[in-house]
ROMITI-59496 format. One record per residue (C-alpha): residue number from 1; residue in three letters; x, z, y. Coordinates in pm, whole numbers. Layout:
# residues N
<site><k>NUM</k><r>ALA</r><X>X</X><Z>Z</Z><Y>Y</Y></site>
...
//
This chain:
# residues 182
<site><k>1</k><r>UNK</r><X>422</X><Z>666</Z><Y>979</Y></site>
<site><k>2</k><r>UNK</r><X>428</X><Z>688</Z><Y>1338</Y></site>
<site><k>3</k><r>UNK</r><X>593</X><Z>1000</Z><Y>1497</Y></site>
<site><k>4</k><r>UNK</r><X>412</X><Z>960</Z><Y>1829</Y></site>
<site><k>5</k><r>UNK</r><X>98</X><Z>1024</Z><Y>1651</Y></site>
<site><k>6</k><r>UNK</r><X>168</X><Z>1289</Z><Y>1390</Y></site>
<site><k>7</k><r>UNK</r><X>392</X><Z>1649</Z><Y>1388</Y></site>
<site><k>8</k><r>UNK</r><X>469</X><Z>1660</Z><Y>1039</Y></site>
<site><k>9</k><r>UNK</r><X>760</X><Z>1589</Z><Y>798</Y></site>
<site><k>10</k><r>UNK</r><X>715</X><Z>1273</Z><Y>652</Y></site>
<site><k>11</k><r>UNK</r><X>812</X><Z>1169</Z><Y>319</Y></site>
<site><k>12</k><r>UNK</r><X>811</X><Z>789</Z><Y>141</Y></site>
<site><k>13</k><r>UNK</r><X>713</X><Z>757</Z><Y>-204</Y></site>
<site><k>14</k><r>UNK</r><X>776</X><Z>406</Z><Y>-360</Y></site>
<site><k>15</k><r>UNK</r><X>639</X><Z>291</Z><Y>-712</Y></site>
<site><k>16</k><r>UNK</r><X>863</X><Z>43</Z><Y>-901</Y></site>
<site><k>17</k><r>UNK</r><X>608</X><Z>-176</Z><Y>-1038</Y></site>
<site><k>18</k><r>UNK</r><X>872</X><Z>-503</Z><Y>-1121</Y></site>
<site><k>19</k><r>UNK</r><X>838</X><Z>-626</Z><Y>-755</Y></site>
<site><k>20</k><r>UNK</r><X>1176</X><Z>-795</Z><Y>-693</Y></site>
<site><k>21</k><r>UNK</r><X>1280</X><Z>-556</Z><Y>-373</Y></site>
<site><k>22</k><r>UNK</r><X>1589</X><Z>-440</Z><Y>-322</Y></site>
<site><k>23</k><r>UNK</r><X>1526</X><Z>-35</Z><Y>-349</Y></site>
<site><k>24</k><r>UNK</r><X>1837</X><Z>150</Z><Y>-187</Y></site>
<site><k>25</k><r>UNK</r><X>1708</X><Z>-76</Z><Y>115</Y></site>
<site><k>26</k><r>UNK</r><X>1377</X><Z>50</Z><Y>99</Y></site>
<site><k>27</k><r>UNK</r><X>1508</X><Z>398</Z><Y>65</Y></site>
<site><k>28</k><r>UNK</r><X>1710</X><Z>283</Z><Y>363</Y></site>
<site><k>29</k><r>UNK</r><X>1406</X><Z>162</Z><Y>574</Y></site>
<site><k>30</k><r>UNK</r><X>1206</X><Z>485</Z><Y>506</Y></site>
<site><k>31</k><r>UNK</r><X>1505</X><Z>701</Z><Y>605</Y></site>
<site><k>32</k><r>UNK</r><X>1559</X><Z>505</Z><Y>884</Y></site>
<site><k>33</k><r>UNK</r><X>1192</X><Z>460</Z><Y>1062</Y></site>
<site><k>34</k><r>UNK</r><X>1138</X><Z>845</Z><Y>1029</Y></site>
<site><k>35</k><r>UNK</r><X>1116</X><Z>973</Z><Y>665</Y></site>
<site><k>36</k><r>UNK</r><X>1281</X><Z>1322</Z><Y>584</Y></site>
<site><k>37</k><r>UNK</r><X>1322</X><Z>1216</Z><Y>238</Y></site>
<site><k>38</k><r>UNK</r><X>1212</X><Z>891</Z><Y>52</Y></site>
<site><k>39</k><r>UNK</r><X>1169</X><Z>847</Z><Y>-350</Y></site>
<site><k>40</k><r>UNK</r><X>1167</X><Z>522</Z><Y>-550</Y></site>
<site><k>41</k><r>UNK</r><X>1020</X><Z>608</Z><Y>-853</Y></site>
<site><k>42</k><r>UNK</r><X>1016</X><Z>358</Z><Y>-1153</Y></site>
<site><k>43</k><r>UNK</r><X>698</X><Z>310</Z><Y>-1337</Y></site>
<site><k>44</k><r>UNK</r><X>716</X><Z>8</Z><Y>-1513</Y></site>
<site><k>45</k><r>UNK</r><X>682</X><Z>110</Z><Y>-1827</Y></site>
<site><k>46</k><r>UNK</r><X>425</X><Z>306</Z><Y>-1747</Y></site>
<site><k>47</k><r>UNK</r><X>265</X><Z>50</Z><Y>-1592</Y></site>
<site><k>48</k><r>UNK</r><X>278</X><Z>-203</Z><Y>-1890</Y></site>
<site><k>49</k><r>UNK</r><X>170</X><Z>23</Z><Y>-2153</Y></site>
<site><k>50</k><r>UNK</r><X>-92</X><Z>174</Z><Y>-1995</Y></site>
<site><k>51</k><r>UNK</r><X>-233</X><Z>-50</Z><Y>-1754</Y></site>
<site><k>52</k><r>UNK</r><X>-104</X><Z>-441</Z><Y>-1804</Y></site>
<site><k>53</k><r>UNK</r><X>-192</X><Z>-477</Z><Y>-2223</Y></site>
<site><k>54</k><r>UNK</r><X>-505</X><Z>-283</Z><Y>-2214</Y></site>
<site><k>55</k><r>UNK</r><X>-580</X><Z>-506</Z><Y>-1923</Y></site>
<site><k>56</k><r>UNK</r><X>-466</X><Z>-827</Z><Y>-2131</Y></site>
<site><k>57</k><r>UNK</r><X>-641</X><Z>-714</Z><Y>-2443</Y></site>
<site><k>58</k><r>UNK</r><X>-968</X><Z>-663</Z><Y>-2275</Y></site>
<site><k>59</k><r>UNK</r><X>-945</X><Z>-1021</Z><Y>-2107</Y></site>
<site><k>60</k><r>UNK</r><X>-1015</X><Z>-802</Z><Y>-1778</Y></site>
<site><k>61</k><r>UNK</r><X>-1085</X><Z>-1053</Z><Y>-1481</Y></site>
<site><k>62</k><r>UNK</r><X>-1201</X><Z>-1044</Z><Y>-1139</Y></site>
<site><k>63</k><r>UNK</r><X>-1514</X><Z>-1264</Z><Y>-1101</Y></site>
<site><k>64</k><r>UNK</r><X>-1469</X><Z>-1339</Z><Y>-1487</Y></site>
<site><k>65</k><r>UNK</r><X>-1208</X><Z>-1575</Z><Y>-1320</Y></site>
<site><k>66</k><r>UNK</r><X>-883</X><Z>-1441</Z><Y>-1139</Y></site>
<site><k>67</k><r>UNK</r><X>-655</X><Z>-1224</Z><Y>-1431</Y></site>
<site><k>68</k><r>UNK</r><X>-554</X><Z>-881</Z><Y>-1239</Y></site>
<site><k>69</k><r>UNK</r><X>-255</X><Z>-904</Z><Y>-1101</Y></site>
<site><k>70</k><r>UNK</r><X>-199</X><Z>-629</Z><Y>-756</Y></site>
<site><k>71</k><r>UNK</r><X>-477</X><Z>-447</Z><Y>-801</Y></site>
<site><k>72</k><r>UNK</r><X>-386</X><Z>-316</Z><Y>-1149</Y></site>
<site><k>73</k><r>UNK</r><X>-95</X><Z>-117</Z><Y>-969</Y></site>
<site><k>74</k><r>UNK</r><X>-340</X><Z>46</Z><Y>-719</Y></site>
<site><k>75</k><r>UNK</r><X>-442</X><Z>315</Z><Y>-943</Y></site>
<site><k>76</k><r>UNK</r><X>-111</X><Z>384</Z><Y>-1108</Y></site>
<site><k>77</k><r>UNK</r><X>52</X><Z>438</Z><Y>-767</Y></site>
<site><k>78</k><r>UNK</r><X>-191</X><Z>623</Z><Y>-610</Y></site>
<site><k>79</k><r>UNK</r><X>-184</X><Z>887</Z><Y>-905</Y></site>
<site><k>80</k><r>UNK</r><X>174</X><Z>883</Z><Y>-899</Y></site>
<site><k>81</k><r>UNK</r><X>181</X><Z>927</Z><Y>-485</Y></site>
<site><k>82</k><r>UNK</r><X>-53</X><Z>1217</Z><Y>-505</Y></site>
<site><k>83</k><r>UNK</r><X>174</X><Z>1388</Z><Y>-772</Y></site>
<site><k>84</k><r>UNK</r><X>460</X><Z>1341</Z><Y>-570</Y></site>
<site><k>85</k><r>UNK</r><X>253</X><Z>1459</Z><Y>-257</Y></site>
<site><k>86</k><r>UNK</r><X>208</X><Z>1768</Z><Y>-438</Y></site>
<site><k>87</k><r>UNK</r><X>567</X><Z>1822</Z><Y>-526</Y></site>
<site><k>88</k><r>UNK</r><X>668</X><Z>1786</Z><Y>-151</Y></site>
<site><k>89</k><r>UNK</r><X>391</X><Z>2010</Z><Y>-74</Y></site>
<site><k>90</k><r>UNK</r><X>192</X><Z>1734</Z><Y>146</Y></site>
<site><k>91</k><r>UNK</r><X>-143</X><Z>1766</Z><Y>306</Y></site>
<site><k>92</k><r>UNK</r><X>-217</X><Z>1404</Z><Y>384</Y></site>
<site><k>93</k><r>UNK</r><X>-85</X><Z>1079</Z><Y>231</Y></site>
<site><k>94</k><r>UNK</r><X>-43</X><Z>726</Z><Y>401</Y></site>
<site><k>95</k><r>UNK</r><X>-48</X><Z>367</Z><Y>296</Y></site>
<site><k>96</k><r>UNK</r><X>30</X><Z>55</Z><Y>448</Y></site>
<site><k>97</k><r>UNK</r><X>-197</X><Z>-174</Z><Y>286</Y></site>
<site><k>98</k><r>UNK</r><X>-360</X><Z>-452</Z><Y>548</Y></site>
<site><k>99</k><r>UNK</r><X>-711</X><Z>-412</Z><Y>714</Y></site>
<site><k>100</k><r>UNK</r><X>-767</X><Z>-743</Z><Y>545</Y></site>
<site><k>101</k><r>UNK</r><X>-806</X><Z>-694</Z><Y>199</Y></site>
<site><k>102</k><r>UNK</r><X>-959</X><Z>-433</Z><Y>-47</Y></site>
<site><k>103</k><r>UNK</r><X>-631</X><Z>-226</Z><Y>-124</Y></site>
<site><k>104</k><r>UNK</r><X>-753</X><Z>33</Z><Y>166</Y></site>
<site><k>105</k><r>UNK</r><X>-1049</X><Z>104</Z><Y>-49</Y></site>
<site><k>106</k><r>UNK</r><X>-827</X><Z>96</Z><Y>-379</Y></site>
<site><k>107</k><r>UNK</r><X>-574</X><Z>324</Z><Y>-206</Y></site>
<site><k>108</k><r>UNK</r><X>-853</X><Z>576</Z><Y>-60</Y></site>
<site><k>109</k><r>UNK</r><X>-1088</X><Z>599</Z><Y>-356</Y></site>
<site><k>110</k><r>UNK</r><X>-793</X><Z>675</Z><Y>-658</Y></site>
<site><k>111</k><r>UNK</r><X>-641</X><Z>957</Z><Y>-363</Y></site>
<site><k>112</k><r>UNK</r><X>-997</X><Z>1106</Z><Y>-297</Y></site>
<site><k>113</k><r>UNK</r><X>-1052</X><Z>1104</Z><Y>-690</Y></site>
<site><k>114</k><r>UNK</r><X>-679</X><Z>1272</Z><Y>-789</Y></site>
<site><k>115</k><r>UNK</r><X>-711</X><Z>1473</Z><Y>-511</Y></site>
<site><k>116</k><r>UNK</r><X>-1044</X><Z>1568</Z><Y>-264</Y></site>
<site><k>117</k><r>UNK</r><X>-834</X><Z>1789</Z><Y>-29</Y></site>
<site><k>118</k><r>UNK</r><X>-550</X><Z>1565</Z><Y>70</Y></site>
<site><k>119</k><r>UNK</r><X>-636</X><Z>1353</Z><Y>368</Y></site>
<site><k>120</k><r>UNK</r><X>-531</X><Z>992</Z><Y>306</Y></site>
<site><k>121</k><r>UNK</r><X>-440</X><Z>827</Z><Y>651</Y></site>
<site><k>122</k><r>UNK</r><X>-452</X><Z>468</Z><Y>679</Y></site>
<site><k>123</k><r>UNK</r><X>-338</X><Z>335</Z><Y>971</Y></site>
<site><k>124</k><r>UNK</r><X>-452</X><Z>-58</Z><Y>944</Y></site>
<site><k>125</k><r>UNK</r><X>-789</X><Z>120</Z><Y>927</Y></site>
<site><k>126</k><r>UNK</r><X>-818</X><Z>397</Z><Y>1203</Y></site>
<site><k>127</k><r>UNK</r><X>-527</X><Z>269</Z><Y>1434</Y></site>
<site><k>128</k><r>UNK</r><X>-608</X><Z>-32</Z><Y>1729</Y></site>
<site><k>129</k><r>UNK</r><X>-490</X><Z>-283</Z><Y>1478</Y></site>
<site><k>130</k><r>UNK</r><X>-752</X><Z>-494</Z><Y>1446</Y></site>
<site><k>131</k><r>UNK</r><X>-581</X><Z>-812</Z><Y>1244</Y></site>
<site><k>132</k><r>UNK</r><X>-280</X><Z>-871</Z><Y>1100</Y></site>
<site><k>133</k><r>UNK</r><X>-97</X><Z>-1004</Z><Y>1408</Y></site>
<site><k>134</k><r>UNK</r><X>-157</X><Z>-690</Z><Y>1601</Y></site>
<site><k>135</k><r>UNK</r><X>-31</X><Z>-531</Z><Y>1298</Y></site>
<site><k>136</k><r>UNK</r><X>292</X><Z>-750</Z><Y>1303</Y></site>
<site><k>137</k><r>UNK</r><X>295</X><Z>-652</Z><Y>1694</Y></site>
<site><k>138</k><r>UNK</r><X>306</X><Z>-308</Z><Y>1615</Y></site>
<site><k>139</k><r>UNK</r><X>610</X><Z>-328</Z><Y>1369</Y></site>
<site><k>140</k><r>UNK</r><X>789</X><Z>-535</Z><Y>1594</Y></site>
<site><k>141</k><r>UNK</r><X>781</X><Z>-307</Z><Y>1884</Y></site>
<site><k>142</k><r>UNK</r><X>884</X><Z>-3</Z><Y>1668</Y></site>
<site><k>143</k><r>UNK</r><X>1173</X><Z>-219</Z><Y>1520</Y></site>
<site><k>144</k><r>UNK</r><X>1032</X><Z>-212</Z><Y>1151</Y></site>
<site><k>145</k><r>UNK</r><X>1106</X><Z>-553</Z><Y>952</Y></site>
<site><k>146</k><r>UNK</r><X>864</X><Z>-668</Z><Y>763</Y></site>
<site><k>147</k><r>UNK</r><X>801</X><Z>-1019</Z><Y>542</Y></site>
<site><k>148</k><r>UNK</r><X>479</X><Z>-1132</Z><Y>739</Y></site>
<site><k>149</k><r>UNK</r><X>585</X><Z>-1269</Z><Y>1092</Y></site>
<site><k>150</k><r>UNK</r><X>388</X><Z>-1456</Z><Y>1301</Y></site>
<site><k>151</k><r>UNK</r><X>599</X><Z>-1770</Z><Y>1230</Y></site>
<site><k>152</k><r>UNK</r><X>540</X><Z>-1642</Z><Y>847</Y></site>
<site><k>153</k><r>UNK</r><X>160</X><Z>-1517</Z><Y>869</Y></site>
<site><k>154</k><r>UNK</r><X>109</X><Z>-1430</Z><Y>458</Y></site>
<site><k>155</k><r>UNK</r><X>205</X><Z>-1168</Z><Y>232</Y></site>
<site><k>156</k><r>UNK</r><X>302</X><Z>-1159</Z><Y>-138</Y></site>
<site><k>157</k><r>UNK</r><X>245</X><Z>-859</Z><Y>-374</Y></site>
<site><k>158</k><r>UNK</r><X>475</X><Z>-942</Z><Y>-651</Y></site>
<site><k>159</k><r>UNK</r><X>506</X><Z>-695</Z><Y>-991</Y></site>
<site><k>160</k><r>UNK</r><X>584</X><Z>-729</Z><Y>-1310</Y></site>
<site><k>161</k><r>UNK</r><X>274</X><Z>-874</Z><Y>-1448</Y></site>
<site><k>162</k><r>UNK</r><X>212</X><Z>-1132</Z><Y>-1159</Y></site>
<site><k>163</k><r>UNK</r><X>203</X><Z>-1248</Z><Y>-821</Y></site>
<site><k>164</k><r>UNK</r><X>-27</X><Z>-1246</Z><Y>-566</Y></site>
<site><k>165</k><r>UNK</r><X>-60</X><Z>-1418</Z><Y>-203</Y></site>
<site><k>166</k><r>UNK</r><X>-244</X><Z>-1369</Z><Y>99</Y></site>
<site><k>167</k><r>UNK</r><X>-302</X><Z>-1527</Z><Y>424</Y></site>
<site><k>168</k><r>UNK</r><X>-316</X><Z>-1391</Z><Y>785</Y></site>
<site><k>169</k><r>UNK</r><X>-683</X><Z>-1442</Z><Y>939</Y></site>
<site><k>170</k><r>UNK</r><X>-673</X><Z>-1386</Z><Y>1370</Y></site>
<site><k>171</k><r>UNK</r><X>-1027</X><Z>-1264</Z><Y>1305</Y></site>
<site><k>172</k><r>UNK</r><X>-1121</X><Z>-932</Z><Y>1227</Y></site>
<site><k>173</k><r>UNK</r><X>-1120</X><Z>-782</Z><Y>899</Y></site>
<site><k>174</k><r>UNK</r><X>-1398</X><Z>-773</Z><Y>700</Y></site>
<site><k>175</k><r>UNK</r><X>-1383</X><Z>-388</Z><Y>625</Y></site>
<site><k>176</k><r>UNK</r><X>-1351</X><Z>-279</Z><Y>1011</Y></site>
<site><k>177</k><r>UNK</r><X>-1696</X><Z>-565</Z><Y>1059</Y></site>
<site><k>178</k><r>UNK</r><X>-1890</X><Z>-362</Z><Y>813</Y></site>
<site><k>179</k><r>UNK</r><X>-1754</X><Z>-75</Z><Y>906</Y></site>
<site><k>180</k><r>UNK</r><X>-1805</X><Z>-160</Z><Y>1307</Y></site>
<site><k>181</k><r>UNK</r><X>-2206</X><Z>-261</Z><Y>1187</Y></site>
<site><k>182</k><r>UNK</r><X>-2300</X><Z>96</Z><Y>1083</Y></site>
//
């Protein structure tokens, strides 16, 4: 999160779902761009058992099409970040999911469900980032690496039941359009 914007301690919570990251350097990167404390927290198994095979048993399918694959994790992390939110004794949670896609919603809804009182910030949505290259801007001028580049304009959610990739658009998302329309 961005210290210019908030006076608060700030804690990272990261959910090992079997992406393929490297997670003393995420530790690392939270500590480093402002974190007090930052906790990688495997779930796999959790994950599997109680999301992937009921998911695979019940043929579950976006469109009756496209098998799960990211958005299975949504709810698992977001119950897992508001328990850890409560163990720090947090008020508000952040994610960084992209103005472009539907995780905002996930991320929101499954908070606001576990937990009506915590305030879920999320920046891609109420910050001046209105597309994914002002969101790359941002990181580059606060010195935060990140896969998507502008040389490198897609992002890939990897876990341990598939992968998933998505593409920069210049335009503007489709959430802050609707959202701009009402």
């Amino acid at each position: 999160m961005d210290a210019e914007r908030y006076d608060a301690k700030m804690y990272a919570y990261c959910a090992d779902v079997g992406q393929s990251d490297d997670f003393p350097a995420v530790r690392d990167k939270a500590l480093a761009t402002g974190a007090n404390d930052a906790f990688v927290e495997d779930v796999r198994e959790l994950y599997l058992t109680d999301y992937v095979l009921p998911a695979l048993r019940a043929n579950a399918a976006y469109d009756r099409q496209y098998l799960l694959a990211a958005p299975l994790s949504r709810p698992l992390i977001s119950e897992r970040l508001v328990r850890y939110a409560r163990q720090v004794g947090a008020d508000a949670v952040a994610h960084g999911a992209t103005g472009m896609g539907n995780d905002q919603v996930r991320f929101c809804a499954s908070v606001a469900a576990l937990n009506p009182r915590l305030e879920v910030l999320a920046p891609a949505m109420t910050w001046e980032l209105r597309n994914r290259e002002e969101e790359v801007a941002y990181a580059e001028r606060h010195a935060i690496l990140v896969d998507v580049t502008k040389a490198r304009p897609y992002s890939v959610d990897v876990n341990i039941r598939a992968r998933a990739s998505s593409a920069a658009s210049s335009t503007t998302s489709t959430a802050r359009r609707r959202r701009a329309s009402t």
